[in-house]
LOKE-831802 format. One record per residue (C-alpha): z, x, y; residue number from 1; residue in three letters. Coordinates in Angstrom, 2 decimals. Layout:
PT	Z	X	Y	NUM	ALA
...
//
This chain:
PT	0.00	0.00	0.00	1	UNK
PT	-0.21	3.05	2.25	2	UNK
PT	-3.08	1.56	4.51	3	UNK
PT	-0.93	-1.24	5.35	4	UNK
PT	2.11	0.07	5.74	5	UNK
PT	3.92	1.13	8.89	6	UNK
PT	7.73	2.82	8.86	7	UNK
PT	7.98	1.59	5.66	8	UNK
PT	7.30	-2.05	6.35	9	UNK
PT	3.79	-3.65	4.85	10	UNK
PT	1.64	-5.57	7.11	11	UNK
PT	-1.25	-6.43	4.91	12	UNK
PT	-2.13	-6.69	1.35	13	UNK
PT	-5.55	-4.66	0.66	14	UNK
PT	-7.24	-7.41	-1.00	15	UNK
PT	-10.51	-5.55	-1.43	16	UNK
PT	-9.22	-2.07	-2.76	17	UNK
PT	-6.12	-4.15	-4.88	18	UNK
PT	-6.75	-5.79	-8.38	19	UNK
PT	-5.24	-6.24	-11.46	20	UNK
PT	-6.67	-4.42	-14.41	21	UNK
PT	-6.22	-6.61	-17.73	22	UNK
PT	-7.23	-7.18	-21.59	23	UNK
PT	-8.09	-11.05	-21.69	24	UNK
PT	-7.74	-12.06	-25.36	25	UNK
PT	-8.37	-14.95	-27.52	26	UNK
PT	-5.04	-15.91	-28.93	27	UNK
PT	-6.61	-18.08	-31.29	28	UNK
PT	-7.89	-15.14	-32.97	29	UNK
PT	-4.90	-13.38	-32.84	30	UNK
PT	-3.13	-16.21	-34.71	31	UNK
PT	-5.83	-16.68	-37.22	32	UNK
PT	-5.76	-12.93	-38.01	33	UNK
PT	-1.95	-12.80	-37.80	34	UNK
PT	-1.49	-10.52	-35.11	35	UNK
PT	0.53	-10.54	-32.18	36	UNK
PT	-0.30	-9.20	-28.43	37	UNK
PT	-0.01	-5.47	-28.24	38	UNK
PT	2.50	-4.08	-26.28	39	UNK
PT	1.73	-0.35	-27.29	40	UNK
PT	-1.33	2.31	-28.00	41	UNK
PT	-0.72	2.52	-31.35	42	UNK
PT	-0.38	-1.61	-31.78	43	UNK
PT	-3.40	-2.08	-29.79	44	UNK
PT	-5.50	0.49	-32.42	45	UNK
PT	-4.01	-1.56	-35.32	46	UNK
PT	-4.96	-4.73	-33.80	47	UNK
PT	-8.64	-3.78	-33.13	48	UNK
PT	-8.77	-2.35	-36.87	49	UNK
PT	-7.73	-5.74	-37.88	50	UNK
PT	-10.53	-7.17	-36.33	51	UNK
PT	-13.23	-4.76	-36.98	52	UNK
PT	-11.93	-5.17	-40.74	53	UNK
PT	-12.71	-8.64	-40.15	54	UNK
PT	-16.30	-8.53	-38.92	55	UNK
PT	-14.76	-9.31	-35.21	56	UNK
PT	-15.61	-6.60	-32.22	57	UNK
PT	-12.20	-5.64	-31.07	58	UNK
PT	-13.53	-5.15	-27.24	59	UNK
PT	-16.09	-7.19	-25.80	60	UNK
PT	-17.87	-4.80	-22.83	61	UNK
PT	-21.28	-4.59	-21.10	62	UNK
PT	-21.53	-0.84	-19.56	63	UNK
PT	-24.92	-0.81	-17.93	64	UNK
PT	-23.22	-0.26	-14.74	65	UNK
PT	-20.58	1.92	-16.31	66	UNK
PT	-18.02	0.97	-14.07	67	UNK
PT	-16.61	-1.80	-16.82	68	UNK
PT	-16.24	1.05	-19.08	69	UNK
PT	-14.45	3.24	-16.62	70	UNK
PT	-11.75	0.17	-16.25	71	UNK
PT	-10.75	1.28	-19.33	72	UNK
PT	-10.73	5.13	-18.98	73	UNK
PT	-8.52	4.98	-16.17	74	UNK
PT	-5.87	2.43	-17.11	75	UNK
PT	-5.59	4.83	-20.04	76	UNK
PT	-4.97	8.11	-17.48	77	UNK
PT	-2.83	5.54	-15.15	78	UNK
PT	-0.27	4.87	-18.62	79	UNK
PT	-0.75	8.80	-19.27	80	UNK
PT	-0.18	10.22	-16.07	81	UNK
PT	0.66	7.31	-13.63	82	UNK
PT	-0.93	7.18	-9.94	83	UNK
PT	0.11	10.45	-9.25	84	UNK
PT	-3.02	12.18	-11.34	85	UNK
PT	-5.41	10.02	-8.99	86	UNK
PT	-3.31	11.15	-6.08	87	UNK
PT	-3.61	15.05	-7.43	88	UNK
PT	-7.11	14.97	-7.99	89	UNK
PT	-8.02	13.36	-4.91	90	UNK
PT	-6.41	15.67	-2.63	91	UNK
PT	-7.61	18.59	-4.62	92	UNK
PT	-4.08	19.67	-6.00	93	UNK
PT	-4.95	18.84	-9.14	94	UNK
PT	-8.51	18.18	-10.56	95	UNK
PT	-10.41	15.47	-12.93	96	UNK
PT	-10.52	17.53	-15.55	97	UNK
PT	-6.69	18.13	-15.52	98	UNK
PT	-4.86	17.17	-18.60	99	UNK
PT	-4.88	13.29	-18.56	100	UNK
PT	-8.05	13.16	-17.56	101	UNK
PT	-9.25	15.11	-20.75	102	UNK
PT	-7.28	13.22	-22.73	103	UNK
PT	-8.04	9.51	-21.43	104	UNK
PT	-11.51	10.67	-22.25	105	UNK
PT	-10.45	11.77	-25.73	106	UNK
PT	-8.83	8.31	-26.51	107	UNK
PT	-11.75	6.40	-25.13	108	UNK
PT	-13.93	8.19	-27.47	109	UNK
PT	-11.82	7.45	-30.32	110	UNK
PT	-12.49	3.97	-29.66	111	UNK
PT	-15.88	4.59	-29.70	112	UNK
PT	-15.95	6.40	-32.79	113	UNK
PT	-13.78	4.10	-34.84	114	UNK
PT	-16.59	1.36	-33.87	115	UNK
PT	-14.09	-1.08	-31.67	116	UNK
PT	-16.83	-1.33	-29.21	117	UNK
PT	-20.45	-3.45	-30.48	118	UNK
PT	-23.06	-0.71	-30.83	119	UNK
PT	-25.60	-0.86	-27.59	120	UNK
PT	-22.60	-1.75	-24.82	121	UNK
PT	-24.63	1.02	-22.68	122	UNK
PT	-27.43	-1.73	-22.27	123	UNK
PT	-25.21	-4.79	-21.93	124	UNK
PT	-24.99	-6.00	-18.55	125	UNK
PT	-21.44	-7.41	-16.79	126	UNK
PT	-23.03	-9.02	-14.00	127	UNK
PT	-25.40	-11.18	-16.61	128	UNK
PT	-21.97	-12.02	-18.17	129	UNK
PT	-23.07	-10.41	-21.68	130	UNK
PT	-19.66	-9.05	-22.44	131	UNK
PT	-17.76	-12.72	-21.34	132	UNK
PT	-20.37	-14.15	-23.77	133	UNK
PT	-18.79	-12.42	-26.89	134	UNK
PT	-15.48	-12.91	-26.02	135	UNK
PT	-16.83	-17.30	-25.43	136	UNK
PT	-18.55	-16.90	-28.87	137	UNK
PT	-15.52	-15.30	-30.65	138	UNK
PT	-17.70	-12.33	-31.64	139	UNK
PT	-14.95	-9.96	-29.59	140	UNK
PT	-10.92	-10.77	-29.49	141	UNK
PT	-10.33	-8.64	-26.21	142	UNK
PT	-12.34	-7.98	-22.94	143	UNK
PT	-10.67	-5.42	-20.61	144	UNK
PT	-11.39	-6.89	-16.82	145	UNK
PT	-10.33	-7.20	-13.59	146	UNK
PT	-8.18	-10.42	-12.26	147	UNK
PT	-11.28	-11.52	-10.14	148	UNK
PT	-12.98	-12.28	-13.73	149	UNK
PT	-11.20	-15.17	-14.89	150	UNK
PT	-12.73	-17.70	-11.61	151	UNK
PT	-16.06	-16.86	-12.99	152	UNK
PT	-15.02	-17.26	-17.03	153	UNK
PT	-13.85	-20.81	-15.68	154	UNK
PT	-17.22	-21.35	-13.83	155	UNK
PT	-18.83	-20.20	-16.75	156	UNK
PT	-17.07	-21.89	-19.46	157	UNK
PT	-14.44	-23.60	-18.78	158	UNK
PT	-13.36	-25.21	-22.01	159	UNK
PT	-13.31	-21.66	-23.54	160	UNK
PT	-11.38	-20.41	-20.41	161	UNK
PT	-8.68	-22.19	-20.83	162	UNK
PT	-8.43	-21.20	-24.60	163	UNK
PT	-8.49	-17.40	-22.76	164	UNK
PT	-4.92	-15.96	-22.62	165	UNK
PT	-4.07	-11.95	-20.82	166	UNK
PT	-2.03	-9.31	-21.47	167	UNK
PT	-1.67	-5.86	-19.90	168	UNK
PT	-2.52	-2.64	-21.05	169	UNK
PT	-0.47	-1.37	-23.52	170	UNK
PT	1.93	1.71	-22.53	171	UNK
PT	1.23	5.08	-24.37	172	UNK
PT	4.23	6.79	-25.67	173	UNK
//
C-alpha cells in the first residue's frame, strides 16, 4: 500500500495494481474423488495426482499470453520467499535468478512434468475463456486466477459459477 500511504495512514486502495491471486475449484469434484481443499504443497500435489489418476486435468490454464502461467510462478516465490524477493529484485539488491526464483521455476516445472497441466496450454487462450471452459466442462478441478475472474465465469456461465468454490494457494513448508 506504499503509493497510498502517507505517515503511515492509507488514503487509497490501488485498485488497478491490487488483486487477489486464487485456485477456483470444483468442489463437486473434490467430493466425488474424496478429497478435501489443499491447505499445503505437498496436499495440493496429491490432490492433482488424484485427478490426473482419474482422467481429470488437475489445472485448467490457457498460456498464450503467458501471463496466466506466471500467476502461478509467482504465488509459488511469494509462499517461498514472501514480498520481500520482489522487493530485492526490483531494487537490484537481490536478482530474479536468486534462490526462490530458481526454485519457483523448479516446482512449476514439476507440475509440468508430472502432466497436471493439459498438453498444448502454450496455445490456449485466457481472453477466449479456453481455460474457464475446462474447469465449466469438468475436464480440470482447479484454475489458478485472479479475483476479477469470477464476474466474467458468472457472465459466462452462471449455473456452473455458482457450483465454483476458491481457495488460496497452499503454503510451502
Amino acid at each position: 500500500l506504499n503509493a497510498v500511504s502517507f505517515d503511515d495512514r492509507h488514503y487509497g486502495v490501488p485498485g488497478t495494481s491490487m488483486s487477489g491471486a486464487f485456485i477456483w475449484y470444483r468442489p463437486s469434484l473434490f467430493e466425488a474423488y474424496g478429497v478435501e481443499v489443499p491447505t499445503t504443497w505437498d496436499e495440493l500435489i496429491e490432490v492433482a495426482q488424484v485427478f490426473k489418476d482419474n482422467g481429470i486435468t488437475p489445472f485448467a490454464l490457457a498460456n498464450a499470453t503467458k501471463w496466466t502461467g506466471s500467476l502461478y510462478y509467482m504465488n509459488v516465490v511469494n509462499r517461498l520467499a514472501g514480498p520481500e524477493a520482489f522487493d530485492r529484485a526490483v531494487s537490484r539488491e537481490g536478482a530474479f535468478n536468486d534462490e526462490p526464483f530458481v526454485k519457483a521455476s523448479e516446482m512449476i516445472q514439476d507440475l509440468v512434468d508430472r502432466g497436471f497441466f493439459r498438453t498444448g496450454v502454450n496455445g490456449l487462450r485466457e481472453d477466449q475463456g479456453q481455460a474457464r471452459l475446462l474447469l465449466y466442462t469438468n475436464r480440470a478441478a482447479m484454475y489458478g486466477a485472479l479475483q476479477s475472474v469470477y464476474p466474467l465465469m458468472k457472465s459466462e456461465n452462471p449455473e456452473v459459477a455458482a457450483e465454483i468454490d476458491v481457495f488460496r494457494f497452499p503454503v510451502i513448508e
